[in-house]
C-alpha positions in Angstrom: 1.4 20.1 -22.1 -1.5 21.9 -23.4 -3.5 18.9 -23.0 -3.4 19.1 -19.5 -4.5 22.2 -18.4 -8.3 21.0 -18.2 -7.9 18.6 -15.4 -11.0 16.9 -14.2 -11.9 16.7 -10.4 -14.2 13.6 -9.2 -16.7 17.0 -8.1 -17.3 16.9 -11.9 -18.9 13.4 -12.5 -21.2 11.9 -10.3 -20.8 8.3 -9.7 -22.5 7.0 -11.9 -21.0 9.2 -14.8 -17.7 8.3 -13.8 -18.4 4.7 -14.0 -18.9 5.5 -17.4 -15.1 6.8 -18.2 -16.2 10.0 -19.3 -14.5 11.5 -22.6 -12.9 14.4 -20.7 -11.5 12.0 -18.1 -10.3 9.6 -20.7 -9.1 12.4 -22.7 -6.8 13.8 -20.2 -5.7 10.3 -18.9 -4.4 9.2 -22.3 -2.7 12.7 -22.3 -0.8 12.0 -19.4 0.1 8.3 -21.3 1.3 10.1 -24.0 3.6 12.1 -22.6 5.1 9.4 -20.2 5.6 7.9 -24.2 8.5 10.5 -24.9 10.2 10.0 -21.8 10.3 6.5 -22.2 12.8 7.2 -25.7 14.3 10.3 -24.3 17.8 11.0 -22.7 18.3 12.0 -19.3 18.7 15.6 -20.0 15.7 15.8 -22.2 13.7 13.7 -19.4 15.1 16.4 -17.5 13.5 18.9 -19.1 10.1 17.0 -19.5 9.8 17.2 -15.6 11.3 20.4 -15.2 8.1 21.6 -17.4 5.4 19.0 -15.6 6.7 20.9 -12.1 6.8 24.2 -13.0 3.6 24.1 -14.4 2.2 22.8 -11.8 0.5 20.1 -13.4 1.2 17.0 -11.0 -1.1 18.1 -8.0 -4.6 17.9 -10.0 -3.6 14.6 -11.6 -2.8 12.6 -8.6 -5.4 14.6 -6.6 -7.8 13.1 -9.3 -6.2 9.7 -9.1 -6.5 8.7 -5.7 -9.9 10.3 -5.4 -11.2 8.0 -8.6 -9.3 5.0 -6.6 -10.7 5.4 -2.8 -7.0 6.4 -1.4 -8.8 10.1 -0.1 -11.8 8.3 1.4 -9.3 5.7 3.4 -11.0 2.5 0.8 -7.7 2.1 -1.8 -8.3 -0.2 -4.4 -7.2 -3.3 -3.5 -5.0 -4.7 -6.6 -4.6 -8.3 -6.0 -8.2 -8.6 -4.6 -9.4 -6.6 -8.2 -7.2 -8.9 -10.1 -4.9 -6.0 -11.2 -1.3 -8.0 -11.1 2.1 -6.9 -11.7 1.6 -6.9 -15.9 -1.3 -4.8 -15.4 0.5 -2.4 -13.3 3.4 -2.2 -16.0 1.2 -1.7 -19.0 -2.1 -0.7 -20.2 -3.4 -1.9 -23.4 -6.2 0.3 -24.8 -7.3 -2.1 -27.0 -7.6 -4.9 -24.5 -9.2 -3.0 -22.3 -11.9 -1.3 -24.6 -13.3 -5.2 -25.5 -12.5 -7.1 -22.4 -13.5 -4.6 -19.8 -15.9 -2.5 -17.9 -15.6 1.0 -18.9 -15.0 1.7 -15.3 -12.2 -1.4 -14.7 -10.6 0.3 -17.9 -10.0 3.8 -16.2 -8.9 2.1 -13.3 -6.7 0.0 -15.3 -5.2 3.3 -17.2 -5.0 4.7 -13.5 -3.0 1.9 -12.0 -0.3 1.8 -14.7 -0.3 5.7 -14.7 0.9 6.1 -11.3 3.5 3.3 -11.9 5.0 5.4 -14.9 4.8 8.3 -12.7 7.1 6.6 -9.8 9.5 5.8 -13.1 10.0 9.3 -15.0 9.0 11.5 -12.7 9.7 9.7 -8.8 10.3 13.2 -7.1 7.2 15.5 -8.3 5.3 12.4 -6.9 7.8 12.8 -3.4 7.0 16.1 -3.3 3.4 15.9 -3.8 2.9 13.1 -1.4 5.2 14.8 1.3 2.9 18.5 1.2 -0.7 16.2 0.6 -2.5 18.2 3.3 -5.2 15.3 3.8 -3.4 13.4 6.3 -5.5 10.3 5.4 -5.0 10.4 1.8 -1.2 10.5 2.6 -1.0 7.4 4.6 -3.0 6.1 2.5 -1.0 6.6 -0.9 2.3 5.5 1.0 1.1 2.4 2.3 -0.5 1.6 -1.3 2.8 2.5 -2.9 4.7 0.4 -1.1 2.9 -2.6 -1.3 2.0 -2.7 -4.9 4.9 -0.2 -6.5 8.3 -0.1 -4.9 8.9 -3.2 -5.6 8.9 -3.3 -9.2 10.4 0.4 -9.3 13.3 -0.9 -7.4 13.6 -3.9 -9.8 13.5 -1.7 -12.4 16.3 0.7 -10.9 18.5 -2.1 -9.9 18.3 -3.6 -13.7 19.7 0.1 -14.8 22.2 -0.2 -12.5 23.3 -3.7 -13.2 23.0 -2.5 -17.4 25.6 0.5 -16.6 27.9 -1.6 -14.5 28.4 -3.7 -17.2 28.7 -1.6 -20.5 31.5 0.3 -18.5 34.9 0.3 -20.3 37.8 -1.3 -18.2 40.6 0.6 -18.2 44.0 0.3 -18.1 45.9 -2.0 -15.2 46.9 1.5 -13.6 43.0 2.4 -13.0 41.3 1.1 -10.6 37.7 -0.5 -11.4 34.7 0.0 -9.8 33.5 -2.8 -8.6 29.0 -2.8 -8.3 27.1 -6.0 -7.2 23.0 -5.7 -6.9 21.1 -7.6 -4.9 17.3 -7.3 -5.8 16.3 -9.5 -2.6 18.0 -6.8 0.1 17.4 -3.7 -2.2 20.8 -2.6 -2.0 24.0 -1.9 -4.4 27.4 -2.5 -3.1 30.1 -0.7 -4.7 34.1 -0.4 -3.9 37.5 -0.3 -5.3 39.6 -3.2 -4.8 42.9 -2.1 -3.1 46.2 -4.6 -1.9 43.4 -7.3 -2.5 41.6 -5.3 -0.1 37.7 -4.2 -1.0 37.0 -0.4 -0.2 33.6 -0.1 -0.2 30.1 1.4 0.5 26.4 0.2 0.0 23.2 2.1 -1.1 20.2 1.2 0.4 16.9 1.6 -1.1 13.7 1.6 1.4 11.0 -0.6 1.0 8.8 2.3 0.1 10.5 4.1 -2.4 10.3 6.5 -3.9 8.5 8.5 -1.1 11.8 7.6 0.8 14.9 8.5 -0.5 18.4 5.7 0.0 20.5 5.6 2.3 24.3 5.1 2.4 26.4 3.4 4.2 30.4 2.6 4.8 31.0 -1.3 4.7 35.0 -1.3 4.6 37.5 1.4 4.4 40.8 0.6 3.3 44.0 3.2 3.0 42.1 5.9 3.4 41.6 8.3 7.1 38.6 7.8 9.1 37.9 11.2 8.8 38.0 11.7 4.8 36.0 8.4 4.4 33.3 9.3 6.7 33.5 12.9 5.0 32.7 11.1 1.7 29.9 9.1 2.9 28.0 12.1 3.8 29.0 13.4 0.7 27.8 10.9 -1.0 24.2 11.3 0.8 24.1 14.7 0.0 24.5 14.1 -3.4 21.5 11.2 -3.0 19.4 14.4 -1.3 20.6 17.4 -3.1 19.5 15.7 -6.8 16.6 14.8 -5.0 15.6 18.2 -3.6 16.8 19.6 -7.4 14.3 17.8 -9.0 11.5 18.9 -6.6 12.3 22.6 -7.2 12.5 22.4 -10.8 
């Protein structure tokens, strides 16, 4: 973490230096892809950990202040991805060796950039929430959400559904006397339905995801309720939501 406590500002560089991909800048860049590194092999609790750190040291404000000044979101001119010929590969991985011969020093940064903010929707989705809900330049807000959801939530979502769809189906069936949860994704309506069968009946709810998350957090929803009061089930619903908001809110705090 040490690594990060010299955190350039574009008011360092002028424009032609940072063209350039200073050392400093590149420096503290591939310390940020280092430590997105470990939490890409740790558990949840140490991943926990990682980001309870990364928010507590406040760390998360200078680097994505510094991001979306380097790539125009403060000055209302975001890069344009498809238009720059970043695609969805790009946006998943940087390749420092690829980009060092086959780029411009200042197509590199923003390469490292791009794929930096994608890993930071991935480990660390609700310093970015938080950080984007306070941003105090209205402009650079909009900005950043619009951005995210047109090049990012997308392939977050993807990514969270295939999680989803991996734990549904390394879960154990029990015995005939249990009754198994039954979870079907749909990548195309961002959404995971989930239930109980019951009397060959289907209790169930469904969890939304918005089209720019992250920033937004899902939403749940009853779609049949079977043997159980109207009361208790719309009790657990907003249980449920809570639970959706309170790990959210947790994970901002800490």
């Amino acid at each position: 973490m040490s690594l990060l406590l010299d955190a350039p500002t574009i008011h360092h560089y002028s424009d032609s230096d940072l063209e350039q991909f200073p050392l400093g800048v590149r420096r503290y860049l591939l310390s940020w892809h280092l430590i997105f590194d470990s939490f890409s092999s740790a558990s949840n609790k140490v991943r926990n950990d990682y980001s309870d750190m990364i928010g507590k040291g406040d760390y998360i404000g200078p680097f994505l202040g510094f991001m979306f000044d380097v790539l125009g979101h403060s000055a209302a001119n975001s890069l344009r991805l498809d238009k720059e010929r970043f695609d969805e590969a790009m946006i998943r991985n940087y390749d420092m060796w690829i980009a060092t011969d086959s780029e411009s020093s200042e197509r590199e940064m923003q390469w490292l950039l791009i794929n930096l903010y994608y890993l930071s929707l991935k480990y660390i989705p609700g310093l970015v929430k938080n950080w984007w809900v306070n941003c105090k330049n209205r402009q650079t807000s909009i900005a950043v959400g619009s951005w995210t959801g047109k090049y990012y939530s997308t392939l977050i979502i993807h990514d969270l559904l295939d999680d989803v769809v991996w734990w549904s189906e390394k879960q154990t069936t029990g015995s005939e006397e249990d009754k198994t949860l039954v979870v079907k994704v749909s990548k195309n309506s961002r959404e995971v339905l989930a239930g109980y069968e019951i009397d060959e009946l289907m209790m169930q709810i469904v969890i939304r995801l918005p089209v720019d998350y992250p920033l937004h957090i899902a939403t749940v929803e009853s779609v049949n309720r079977v043997a159980i009061a109207e009361k208790k089930w719309q009790s657990f619903i907003m249980t449920t939501q809570a639970a959706i908001a309170f790990t959210v809110s947790y994970r901002l705090l800490h």
